[in-house]
Structure formats: C-alpha cells, structure tokens
N, C-alpha and C positions, 0 to 999 in steps of 0.2 A: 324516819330518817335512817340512812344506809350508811356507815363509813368504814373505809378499808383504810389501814394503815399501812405502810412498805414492807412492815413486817409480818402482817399474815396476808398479803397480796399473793395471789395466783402468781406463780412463775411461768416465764413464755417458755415453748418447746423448741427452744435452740439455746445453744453454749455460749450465750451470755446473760449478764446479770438483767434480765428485763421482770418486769412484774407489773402485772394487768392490775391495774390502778381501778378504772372505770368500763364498763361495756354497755350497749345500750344498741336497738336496732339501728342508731343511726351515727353513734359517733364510740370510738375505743380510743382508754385512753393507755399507754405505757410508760411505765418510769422504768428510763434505763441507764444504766449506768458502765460504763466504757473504762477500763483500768491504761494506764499508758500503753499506745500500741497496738491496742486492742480495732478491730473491724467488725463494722456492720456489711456484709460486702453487698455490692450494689445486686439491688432487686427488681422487680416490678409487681406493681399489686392494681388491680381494680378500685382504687380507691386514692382520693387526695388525699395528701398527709402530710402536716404543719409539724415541723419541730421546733420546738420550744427550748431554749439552751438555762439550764438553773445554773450549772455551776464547770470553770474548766472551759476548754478552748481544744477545739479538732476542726475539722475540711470535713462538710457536705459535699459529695460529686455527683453528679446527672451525665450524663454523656456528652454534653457540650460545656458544661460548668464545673468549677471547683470555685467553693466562696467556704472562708476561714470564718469559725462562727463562735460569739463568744458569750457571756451571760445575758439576760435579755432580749437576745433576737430571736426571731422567728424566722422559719426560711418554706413556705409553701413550694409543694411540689403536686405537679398533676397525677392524675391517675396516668398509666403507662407507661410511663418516665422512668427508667432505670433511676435510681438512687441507691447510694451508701452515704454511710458516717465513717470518718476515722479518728480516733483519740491521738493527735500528733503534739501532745503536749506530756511533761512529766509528772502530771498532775492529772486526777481522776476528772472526765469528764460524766457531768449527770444531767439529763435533757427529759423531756415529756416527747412522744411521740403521740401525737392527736391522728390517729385515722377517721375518717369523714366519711362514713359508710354509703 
C-alpha cells in the first residue's frame, strides 16, 4: 500500500498551489487549490481531463463554453480542447484534476 498525503505531495511546476496526488502510466491525479481570483489559464494538453470540484465555486472555460461549477460536479473535457479554471468566488476553490493519460 502507497499513500501520499497533501502535505508531502509533489508540487506541480507552475505558480499555483497544485500537488501531484497520484501518477500512474495511465491516469494523474492533482489537487489543486485556486485562492480568490486566482487562474488556471486556458491550455491544451494530449489528454482527457475530468475535474472534480471538493470544495468553492469558479467557471471552467473551453473555447465555446463557460459553465459555473460547484462541489460535486465533474466537468469532462476532451484532449485538445483549450481549457481553464477561474476561482470567481471569495472563497478558496479546491478541485481534483484527473488526467486520463
């Protein structure tokens, strides 16, 4: 048995609070955490990837979408798909990032 806790979780190599939860050849998992204000800005990666909303309320955007997203939903996005997150709440947003390698 393997367990990583938040707090000695790998940190991701960008300027925000992300931490490599799980990795595995087929699926990454990230907990990340959005302070008010704060942006994931839109990307594209090779890879599906589910967010998982734990706690706090911000807007996922895709290039033809913005959907407001709040604890318990999931918002599946394809590989290629420009995506971002934005924390548009006064209140710490904390979400799972599942990549689907």
């Amino acid at each position: 048995m393997r367990s990583i806790s938040l707090d000695n979780a790998e940190k991701v190599p960008f300027n925000l609070d992300g931490r490599k939860m799980f990795i595995s050849e087929k699926v990454e998992i990230i907990h990340l955490t959005l302070k008010p204000g704060e942006v994931l800005d839109k990307h594209t990666n090779p890879f599906n990837v589910v967010f998982y909303i734990l706690e706090g309320s911000g807007v996922v955007e895709t290039e033809d979408e913005s959907k407001l997203v709040e604890p318990d939903m999931t918002i599946e996005i394809q590989k290629g798909i420009p995506r971002g997150i934005k924390n548009t709440s006064n209140h710490i947003l904390r979400l799972l990032v599942v990549k689907i390698l």
